[in-house]
Chimera marker file (.cmm) of the C-alpha trace (Angstrom):
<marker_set name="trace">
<marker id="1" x="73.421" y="73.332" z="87.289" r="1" g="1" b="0" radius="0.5"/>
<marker id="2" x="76.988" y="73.554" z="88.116" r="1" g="1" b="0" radius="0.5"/>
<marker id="3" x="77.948" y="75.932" z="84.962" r="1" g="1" b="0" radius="0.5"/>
<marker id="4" x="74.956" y="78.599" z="86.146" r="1" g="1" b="0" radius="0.5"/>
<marker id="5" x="76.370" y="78.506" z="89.690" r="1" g="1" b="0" radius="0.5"/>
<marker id="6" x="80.054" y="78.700" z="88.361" r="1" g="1" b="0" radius="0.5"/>
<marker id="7" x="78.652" y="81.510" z="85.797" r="1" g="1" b="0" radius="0.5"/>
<marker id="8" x="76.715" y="83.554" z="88.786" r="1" g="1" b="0" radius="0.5"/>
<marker id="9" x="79.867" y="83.190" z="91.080" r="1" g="1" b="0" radius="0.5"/>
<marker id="10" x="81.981" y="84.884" z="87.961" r="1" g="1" b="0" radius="0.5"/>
<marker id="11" x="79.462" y="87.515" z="87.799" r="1" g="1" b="0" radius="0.5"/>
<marker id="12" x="78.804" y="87.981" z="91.213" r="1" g="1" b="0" radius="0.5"/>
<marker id="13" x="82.978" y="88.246" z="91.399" r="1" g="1" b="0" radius="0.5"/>
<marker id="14" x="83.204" y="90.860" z="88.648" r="1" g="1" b="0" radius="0.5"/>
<marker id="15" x="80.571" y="93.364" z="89.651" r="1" g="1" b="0" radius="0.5"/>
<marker id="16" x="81.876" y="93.171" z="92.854" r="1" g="1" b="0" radius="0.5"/>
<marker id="17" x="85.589" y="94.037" z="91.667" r="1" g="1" b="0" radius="0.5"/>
<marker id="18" x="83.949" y="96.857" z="89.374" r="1" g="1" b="0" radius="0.5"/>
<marker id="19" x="82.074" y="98.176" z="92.711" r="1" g="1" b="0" radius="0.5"/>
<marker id="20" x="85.748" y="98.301" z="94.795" r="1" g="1" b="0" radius="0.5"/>
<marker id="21" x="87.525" y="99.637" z="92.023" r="1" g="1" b="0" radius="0.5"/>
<marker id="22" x="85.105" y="102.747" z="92.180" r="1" g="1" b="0" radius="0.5"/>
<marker id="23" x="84.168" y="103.090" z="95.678" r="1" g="1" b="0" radius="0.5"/>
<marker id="24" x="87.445" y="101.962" z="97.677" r="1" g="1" b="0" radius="0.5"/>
<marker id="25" x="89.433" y="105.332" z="97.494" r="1" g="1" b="0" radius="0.5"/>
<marker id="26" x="86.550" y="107.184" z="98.897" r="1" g="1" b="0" radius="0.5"/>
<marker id="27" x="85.902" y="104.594" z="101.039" r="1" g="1" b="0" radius="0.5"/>
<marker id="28" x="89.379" y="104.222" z="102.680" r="1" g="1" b="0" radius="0.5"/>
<marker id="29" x="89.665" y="107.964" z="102.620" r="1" g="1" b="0" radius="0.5"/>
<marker id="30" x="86.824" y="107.957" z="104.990" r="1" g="1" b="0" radius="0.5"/>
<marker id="31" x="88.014" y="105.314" z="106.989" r="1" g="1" b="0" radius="0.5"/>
<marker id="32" x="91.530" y="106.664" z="107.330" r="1" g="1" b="0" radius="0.5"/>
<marker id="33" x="89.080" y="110.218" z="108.660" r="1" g="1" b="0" radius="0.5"/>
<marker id="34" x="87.933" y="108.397" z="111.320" r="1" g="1" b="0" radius="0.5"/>
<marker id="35" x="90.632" y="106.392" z="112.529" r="1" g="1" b="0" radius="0.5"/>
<marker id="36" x="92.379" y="109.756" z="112.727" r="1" g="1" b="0" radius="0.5"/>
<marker id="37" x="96.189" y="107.921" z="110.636" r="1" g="1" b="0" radius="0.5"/>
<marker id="38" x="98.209" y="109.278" z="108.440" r="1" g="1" b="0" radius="0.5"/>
<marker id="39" x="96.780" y="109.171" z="104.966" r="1" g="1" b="0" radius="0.5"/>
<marker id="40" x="100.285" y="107.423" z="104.233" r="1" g="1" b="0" radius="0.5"/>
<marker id="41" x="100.095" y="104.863" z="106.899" r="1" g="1" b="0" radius="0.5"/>
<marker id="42" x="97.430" y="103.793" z="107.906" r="1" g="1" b="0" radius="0.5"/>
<marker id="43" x="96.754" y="99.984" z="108.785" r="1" g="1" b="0" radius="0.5"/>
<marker id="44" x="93.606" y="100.565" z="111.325" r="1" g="1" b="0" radius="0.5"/>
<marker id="45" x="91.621" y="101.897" z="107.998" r="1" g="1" b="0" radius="0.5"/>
<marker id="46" x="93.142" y="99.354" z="105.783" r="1" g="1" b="0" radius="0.5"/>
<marker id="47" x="91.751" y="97.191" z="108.111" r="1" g="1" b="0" radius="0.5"/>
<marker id="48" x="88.326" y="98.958" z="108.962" r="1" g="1" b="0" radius="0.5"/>
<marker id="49" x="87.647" y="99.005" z="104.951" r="1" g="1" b="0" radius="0.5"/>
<marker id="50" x="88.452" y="95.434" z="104.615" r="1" g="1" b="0" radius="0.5"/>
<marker id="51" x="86.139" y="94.582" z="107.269" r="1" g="1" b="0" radius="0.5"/>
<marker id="52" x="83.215" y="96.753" z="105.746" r="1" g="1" b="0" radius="0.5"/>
<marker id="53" x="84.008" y="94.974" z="102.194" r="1" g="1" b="0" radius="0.5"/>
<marker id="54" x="84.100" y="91.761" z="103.144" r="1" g="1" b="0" radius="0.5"/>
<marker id="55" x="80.603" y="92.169" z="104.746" r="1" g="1" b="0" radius="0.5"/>
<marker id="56" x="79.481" y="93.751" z="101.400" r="1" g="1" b="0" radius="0.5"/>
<marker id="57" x="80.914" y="91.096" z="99.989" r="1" g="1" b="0" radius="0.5"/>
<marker id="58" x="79.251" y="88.439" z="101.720" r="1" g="1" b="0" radius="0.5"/>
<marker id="59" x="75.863" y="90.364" z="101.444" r="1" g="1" b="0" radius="0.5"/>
<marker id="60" x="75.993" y="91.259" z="97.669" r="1" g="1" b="0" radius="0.5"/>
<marker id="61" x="73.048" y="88.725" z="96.172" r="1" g="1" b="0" radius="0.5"/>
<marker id="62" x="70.601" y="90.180" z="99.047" r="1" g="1" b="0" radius="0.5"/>
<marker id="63" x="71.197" y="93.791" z="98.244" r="1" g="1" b="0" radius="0.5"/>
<marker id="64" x="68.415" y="93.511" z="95.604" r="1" g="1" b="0" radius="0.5"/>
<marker id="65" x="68.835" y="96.976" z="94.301" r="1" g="1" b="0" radius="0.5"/>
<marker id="66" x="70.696" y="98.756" z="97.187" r="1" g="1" b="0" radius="0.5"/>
<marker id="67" x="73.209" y="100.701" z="96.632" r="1" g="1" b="0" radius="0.5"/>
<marker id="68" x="76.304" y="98.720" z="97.818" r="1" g="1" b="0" radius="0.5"/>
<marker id="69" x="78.563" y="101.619" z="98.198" r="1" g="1" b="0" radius="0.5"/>
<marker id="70" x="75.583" y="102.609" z="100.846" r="1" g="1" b="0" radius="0.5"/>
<marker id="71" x="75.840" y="99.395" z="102.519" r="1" g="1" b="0" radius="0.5"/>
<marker id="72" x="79.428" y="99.476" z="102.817" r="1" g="1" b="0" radius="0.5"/>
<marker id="73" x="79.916" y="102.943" z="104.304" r="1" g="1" b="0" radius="0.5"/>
<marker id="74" x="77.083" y="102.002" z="106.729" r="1" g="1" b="0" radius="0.5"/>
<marker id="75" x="78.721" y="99.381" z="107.688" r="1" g="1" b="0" radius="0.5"/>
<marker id="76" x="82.044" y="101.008" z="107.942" r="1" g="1" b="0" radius="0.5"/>
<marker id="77" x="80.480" y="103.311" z="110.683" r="1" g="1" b="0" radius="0.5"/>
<marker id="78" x="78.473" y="101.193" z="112.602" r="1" g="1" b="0" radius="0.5"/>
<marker id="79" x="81.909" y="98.995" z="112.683" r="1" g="1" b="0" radius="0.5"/>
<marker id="80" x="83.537" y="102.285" z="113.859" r="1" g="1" b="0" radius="0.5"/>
<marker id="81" x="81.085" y="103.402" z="116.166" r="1" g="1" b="0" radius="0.5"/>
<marker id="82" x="80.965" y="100.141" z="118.115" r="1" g="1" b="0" radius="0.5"/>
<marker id="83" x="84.524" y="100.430" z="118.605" r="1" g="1" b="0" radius="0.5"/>
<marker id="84" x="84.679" y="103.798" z="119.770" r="1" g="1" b="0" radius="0.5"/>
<marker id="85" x="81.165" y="103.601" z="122.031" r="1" g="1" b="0" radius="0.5"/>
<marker id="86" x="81.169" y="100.031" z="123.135" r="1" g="1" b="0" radius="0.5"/>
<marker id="87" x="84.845" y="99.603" z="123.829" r="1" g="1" b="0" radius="0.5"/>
<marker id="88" x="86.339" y="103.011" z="124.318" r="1" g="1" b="0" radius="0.5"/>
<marker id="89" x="90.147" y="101.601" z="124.895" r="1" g="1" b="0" radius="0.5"/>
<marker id="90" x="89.706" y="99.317" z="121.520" r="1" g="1" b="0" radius="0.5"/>
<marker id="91" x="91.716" y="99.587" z="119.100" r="1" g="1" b="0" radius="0.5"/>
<marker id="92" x="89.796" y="102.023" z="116.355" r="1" g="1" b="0" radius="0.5"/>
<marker id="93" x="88.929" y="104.344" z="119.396" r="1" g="1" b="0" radius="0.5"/>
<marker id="94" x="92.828" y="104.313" z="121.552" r="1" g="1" b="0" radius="0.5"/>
<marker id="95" x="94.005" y="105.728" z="118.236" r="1" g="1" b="0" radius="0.5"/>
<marker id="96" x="95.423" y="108.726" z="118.819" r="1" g="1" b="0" radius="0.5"/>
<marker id="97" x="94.472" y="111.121" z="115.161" r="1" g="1" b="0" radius="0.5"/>
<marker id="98" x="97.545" y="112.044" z="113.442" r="1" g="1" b="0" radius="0.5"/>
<marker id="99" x="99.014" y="115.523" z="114.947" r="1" g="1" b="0" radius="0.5"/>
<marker id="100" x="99.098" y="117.201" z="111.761" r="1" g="1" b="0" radius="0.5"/>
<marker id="101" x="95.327" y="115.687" z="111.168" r="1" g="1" b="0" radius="0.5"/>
<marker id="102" x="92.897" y="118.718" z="110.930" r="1" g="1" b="0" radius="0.5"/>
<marker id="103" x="90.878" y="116.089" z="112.923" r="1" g="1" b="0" radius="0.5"/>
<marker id="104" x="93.345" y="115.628" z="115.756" r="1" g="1" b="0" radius="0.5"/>
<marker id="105" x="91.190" y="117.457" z="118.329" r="1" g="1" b="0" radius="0.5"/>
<marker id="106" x="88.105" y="115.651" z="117.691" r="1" g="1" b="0" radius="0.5"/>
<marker id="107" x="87.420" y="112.223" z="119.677" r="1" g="1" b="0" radius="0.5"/>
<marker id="108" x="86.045" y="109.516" z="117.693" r="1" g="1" b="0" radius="0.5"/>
<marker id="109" x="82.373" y="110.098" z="118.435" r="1" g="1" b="0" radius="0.5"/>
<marker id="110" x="82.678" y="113.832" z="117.279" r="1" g="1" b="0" radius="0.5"/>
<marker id="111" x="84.441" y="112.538" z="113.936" r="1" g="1" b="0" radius="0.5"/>
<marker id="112" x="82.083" y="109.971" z="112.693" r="1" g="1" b="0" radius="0.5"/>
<marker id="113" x="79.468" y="112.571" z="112.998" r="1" g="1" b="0" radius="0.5"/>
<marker id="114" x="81.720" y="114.736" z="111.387" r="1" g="1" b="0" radius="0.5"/>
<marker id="115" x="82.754" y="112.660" z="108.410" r="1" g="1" b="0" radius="0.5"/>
<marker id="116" x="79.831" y="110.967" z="107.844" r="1" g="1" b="0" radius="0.5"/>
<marker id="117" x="77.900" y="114.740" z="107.318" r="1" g="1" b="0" radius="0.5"/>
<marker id="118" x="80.543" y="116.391" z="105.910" r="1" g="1" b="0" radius="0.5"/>
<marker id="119" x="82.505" y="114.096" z="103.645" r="1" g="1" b="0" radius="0.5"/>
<marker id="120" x="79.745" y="111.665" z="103.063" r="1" g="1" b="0" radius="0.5"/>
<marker id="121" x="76.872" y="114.279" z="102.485" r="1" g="1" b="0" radius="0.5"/>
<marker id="122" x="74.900" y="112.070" z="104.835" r="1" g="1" b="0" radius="0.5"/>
<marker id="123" x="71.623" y="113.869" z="106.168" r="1" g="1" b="0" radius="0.5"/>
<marker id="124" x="71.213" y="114.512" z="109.783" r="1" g="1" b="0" radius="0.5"/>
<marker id="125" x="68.172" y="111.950" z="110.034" r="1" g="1" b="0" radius="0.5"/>
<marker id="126" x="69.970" y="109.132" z="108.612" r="1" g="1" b="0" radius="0.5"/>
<marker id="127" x="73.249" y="109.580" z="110.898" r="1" g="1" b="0" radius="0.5"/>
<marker id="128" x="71.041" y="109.387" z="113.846" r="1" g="1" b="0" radius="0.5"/>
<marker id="129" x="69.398" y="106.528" z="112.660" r="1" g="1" b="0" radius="0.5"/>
<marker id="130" x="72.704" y="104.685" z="112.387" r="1" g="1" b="0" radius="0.5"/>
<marker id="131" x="73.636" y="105.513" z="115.238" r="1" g="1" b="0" radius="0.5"/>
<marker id="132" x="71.278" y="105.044" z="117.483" r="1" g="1" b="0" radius="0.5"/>
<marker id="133" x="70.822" y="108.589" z="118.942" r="1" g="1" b="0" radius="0.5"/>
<marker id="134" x="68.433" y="111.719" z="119.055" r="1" g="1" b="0" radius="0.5"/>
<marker id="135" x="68.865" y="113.994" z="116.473" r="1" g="1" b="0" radius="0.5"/>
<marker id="136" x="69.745" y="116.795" z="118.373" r="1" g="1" b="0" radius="0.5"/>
<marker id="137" x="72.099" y="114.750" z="119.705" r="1" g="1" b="0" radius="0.5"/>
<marker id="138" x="73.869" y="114.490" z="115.986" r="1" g="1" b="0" radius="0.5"/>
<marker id="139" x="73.625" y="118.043" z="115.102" r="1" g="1" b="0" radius="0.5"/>
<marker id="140" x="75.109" y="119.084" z="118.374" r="1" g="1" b="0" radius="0.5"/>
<marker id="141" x="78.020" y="117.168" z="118.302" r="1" g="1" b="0" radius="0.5"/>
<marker id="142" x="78.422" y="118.280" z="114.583" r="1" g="1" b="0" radius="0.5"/>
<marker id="143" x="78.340" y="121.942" z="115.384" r="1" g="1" b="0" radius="0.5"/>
<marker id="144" x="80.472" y="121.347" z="118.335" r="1" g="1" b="0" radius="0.5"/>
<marker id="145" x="82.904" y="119.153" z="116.366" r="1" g="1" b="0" radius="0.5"/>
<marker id="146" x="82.441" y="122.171" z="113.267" r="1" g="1" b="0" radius="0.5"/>
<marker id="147" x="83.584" y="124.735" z="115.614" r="1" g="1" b="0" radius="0.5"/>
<marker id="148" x="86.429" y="122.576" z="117.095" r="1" g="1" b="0" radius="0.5"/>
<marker id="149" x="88.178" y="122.035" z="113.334" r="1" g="1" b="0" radius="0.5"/>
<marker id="150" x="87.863" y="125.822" z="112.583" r="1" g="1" b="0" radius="0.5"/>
<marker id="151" x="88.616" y="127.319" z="115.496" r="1" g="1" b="0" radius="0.5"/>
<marker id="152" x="91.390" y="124.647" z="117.141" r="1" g="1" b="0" radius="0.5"/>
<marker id="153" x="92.470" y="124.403" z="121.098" r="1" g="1" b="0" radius="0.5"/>
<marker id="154" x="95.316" y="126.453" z="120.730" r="1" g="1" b="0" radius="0.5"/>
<marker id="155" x="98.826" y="124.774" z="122.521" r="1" g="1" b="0" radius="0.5"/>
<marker id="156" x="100.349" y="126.250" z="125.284" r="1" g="1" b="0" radius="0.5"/>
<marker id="157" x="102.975" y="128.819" z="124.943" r="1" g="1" b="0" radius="0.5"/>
<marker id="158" x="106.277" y="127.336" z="125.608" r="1" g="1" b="0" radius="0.5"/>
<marker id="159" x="107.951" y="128.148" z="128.479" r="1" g="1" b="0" radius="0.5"/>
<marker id="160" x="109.843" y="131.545" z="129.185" r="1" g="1" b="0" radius="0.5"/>
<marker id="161" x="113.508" y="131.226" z="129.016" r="1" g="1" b="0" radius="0.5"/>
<marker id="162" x="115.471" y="132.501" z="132.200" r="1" g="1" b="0" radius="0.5"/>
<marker id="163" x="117.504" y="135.588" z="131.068" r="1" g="1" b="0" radius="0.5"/>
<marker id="164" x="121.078" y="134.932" z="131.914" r="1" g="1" b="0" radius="0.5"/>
<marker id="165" x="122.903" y="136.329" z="134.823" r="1" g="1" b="0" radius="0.5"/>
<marker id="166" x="125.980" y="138.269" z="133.408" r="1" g="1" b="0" radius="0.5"/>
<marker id="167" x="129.267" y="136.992" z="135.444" r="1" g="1" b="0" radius="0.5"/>
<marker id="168" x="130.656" y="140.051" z="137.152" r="1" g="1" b="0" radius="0.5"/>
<link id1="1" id2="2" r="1" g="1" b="0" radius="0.2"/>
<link id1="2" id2="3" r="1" g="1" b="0" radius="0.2"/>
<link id1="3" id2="4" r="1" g="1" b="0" radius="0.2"/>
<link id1="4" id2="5" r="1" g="1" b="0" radius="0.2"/>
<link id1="5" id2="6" r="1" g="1" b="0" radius="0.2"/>
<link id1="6" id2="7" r="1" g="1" b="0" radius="0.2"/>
<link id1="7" id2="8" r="1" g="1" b="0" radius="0.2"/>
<link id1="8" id2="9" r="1" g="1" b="0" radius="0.2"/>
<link id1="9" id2="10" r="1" g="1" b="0" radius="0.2"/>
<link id1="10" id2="11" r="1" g="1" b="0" radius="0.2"/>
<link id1="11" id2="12" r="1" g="1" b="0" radius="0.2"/>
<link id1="12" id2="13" r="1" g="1" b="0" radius="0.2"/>
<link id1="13" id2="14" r="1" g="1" b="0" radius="0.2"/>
<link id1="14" id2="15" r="1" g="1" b="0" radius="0.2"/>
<link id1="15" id2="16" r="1" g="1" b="0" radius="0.2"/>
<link id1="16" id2="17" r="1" g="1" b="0" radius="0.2"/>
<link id1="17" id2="18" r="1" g="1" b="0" radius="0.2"/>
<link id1="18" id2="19" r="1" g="1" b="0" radius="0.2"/>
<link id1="19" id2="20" r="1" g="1" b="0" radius="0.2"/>
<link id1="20" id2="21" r="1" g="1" b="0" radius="0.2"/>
<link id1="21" id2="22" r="1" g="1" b="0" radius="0.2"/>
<link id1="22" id2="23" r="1" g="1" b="0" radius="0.2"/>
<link id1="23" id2="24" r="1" g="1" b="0" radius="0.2"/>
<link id1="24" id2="25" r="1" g="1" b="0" radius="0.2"/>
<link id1="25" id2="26" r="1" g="1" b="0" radius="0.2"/>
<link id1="26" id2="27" r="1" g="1" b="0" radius="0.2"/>
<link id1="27" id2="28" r="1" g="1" b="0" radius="0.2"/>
<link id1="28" id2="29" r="1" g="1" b="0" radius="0.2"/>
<link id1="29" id2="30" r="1" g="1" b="0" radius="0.2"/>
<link id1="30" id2="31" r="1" g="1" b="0" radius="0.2"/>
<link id1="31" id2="32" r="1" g="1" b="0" radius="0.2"/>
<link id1="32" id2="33" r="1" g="1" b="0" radius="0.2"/>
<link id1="33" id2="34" r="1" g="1" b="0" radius="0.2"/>
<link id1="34" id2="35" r="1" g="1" b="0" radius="0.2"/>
<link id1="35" id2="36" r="1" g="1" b="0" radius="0.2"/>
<link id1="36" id2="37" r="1" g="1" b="0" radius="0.2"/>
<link id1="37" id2="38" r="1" g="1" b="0" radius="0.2"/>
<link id1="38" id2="39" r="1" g="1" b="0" radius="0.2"/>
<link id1="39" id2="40" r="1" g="1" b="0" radius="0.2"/>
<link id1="40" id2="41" r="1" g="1" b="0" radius="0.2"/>
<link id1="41" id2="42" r="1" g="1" b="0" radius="0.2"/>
<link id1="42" id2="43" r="1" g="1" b="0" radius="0.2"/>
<link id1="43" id2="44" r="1" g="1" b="0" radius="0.2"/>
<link id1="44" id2="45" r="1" g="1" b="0" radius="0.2"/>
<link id1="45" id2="46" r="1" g="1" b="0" radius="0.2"/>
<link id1="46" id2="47" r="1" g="1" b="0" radius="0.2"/>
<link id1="47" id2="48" r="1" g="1" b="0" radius="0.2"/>
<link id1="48" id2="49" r="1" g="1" b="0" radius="0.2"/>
<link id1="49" id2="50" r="1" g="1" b="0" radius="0.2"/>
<link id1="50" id2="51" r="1" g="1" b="0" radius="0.2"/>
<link id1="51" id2="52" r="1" g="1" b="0" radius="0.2"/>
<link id1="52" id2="53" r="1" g="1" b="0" radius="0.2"/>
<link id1="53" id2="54" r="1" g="1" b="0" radius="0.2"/>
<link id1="54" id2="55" r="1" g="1" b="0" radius="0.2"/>
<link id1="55" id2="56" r="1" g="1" b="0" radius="0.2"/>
<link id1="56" id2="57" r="1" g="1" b="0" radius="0.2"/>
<link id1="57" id2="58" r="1" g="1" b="0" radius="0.2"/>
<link id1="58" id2="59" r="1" g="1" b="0" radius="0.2"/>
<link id1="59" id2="60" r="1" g="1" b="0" radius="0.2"/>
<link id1="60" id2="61" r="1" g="1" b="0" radius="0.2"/>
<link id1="61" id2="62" r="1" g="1" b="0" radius="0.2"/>
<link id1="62" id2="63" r="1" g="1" b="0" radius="0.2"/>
<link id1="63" id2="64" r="1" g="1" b="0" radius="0.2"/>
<link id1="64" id2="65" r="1" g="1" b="0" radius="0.2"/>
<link id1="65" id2="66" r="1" g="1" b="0" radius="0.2"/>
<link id1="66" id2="67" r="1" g="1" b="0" radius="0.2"/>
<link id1="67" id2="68" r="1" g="1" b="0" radius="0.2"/>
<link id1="68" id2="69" r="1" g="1" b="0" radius="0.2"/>
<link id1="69" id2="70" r="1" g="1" b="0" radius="0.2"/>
<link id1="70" id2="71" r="1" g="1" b="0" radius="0.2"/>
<link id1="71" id2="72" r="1" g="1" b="0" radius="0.2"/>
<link id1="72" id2="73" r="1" g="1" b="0" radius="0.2"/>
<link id1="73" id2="74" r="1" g="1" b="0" radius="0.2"/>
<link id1="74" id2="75" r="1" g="1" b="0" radius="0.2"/>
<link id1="75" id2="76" r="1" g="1" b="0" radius="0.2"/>
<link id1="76" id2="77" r="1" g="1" b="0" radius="0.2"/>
<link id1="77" id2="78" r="1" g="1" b="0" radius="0.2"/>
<link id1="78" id2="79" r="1" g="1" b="0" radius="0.2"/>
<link id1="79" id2="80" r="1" g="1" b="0" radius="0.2"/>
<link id1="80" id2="81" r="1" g="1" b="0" radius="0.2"/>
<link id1="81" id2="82" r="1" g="1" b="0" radius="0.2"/>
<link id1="82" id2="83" r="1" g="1" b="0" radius="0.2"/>
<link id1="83" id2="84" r="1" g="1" b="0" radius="0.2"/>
<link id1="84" id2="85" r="1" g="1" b="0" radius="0.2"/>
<link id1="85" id2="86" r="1" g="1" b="0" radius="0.2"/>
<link id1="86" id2="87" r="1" g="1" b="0" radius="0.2"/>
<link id1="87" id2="88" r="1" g="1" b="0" radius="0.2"/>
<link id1="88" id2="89" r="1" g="1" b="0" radius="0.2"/>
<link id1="89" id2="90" r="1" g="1" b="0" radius="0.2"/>
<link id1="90" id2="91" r="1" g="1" b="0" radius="0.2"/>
<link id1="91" id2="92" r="1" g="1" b="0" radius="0.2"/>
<link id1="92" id2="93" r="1" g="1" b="0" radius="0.2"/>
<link id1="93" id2="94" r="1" g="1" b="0" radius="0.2"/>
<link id1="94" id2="95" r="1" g="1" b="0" radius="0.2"/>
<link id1="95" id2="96" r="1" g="1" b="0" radius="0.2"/>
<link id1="96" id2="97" r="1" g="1" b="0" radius="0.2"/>
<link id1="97" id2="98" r="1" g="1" b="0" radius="0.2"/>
<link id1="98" id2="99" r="1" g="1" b="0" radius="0.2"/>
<link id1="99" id2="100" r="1" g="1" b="0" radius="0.2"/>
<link id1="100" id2="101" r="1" g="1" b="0" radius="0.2"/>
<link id1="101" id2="102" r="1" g="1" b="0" radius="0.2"/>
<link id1="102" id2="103" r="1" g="1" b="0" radius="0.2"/>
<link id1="103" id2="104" r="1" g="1" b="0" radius="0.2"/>
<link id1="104" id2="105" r="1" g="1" b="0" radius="0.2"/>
<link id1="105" id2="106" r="1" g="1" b="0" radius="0.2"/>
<link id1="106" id2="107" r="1" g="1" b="0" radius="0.2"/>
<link id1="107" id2="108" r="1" g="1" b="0" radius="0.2"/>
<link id1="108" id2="109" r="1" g="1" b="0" radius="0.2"/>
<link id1="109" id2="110" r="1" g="1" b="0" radius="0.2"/>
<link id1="110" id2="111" r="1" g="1" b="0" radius="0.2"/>
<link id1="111" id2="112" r="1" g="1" b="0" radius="0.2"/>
<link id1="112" id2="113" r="1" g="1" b="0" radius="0.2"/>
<link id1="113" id2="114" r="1" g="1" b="0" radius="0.2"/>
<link id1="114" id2="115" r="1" g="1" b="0" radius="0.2"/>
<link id1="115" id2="116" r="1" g="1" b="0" radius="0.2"/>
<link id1="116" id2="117" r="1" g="1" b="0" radius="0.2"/>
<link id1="117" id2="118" r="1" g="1" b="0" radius="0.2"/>
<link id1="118" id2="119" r="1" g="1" b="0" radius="0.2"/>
<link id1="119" id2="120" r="1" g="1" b="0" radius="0.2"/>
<link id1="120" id2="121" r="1" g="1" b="0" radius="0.2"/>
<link id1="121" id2="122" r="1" g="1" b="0" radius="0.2"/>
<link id1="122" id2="123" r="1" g="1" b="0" radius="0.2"/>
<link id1="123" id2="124" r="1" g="1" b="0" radius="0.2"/>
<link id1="124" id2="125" r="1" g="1" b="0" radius="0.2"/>
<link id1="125" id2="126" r="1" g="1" b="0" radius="0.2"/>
<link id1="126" id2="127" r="1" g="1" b="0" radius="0.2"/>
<link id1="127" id2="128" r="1" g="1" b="0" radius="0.2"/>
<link id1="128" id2="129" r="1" g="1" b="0" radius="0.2"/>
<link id1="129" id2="130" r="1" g="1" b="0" radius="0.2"/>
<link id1="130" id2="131" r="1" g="1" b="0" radius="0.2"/>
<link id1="131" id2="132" r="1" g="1" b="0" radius="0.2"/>
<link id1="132" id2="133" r="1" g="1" b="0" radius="0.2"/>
<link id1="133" id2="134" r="1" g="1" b="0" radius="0.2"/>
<link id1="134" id2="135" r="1" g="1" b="0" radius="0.2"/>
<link id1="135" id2="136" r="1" g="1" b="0" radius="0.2"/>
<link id1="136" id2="137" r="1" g="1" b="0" radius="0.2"/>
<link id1="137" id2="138" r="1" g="1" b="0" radius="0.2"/>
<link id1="138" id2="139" r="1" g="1" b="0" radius="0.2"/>
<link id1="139" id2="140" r="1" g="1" b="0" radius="0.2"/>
<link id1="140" id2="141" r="1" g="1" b="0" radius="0.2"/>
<link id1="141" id2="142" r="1" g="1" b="0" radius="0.2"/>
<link id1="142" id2="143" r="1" g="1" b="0" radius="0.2"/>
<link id1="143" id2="144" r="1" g="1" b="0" radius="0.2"/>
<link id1="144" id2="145" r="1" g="1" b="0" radius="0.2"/>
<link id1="145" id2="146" r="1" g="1" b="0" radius="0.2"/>
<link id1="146" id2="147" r="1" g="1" b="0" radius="0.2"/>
<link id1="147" id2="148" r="1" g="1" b="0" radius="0.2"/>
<link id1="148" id2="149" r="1" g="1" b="0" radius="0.2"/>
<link id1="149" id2="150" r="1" g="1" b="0" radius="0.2"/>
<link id1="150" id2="151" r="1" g="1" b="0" radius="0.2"/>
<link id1="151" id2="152" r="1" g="1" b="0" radius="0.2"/>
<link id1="152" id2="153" r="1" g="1" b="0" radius="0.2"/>
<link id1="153" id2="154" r="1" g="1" b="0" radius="0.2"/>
<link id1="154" id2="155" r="1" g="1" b="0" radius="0.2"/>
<link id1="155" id2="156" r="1" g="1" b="0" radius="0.2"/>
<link id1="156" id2="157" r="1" g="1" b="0" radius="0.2"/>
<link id1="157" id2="158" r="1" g="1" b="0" radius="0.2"/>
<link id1="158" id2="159" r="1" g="1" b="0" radius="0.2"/>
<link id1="159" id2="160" r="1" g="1" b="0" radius="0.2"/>
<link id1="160" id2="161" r="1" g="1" b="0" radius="0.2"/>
<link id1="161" id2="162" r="1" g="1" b="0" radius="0.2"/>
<link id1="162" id2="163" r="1" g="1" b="0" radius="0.2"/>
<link id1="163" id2="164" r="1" g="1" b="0" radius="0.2"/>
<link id1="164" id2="165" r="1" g="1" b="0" radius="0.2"/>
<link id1="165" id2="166" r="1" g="1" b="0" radius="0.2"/>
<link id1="166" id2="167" r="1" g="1" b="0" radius="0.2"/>
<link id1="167" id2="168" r="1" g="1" b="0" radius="0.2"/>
</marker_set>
């Protein structure tokens, strides 16, 4: 009894490894998108992704034929969102994006929808679903959030400089 539960656990362990070995990159890609950090340092993914992993982890004899790479990026969101509806001043949500982030104009509401259709390819109907909203609710803010990455607020000029008063 003990070998098949020590031989399931070593299974269990290894397609598990195989699955982050595939899927993290993408995964913490995403998660550094809506966190808003620098690809190159960014510890609120890191930390976001480990959260979504270990509940994949936990979960992995009861996906029964779901895709776990699903699972995990739901997870990963609903994670996300929670943060960013539920406790606006959190610590995914305060984040400010990275300045040079083509994202950095975008609150964190506006870039989950964003990421999730965009990067993930993830249909209108299912983000709403996830989230918990209308529809039109998800397409608006993608449009809106769309239009705000191609077309940027533009910064304000910088000041005029005073012309200088020649000494006479």
């Amino acid at each position: 009894m003990r070998e098949r539960h020590a031989s399931q656990g070593a299974r269990r362990a290894q397609e598990f490894e195989s699955f982050v070995a595939g899927a993290a990159g993408r995964l913490l890609h995403a998660a550094t998108l809506l966190t808003g950090e620098a690809p190159y340092d960014n510890p609120r993914a890191r930390r976001l992704l480990t959260l979504a992993l270990a509940h994949t982890y936990a979960s992995w004899d009861r996906l029964r034929g779901e895709d776990p790479y699903d699972r995990t990026r739901e997870y990963l969101a609903t994670r996300f969102a929670r943060g960013a509806w539920h406790h606006y001043g959190g610590l995914l949500a305060r984040a400010r994006p990275h300045p040079d982030s083509a994202l950095a104009h975008l609150g964190p509401h506006e870039r989950l929808v964003l990421v999730l259709r965009l990067f993930e390819g993830v249909g209108e109907e299912q983000v709403a679903a996830l989230l918990g909203v209308p529809l039109e609710r998800v397409h608006t803010m993608c449009d809106r959030a769309t239009a705000t990455v191609l077309h940027p607020p533009r910064k304000p000029a910088p000041p005029a400089a005073e012309p200088e008063v020649a000494a006479s």
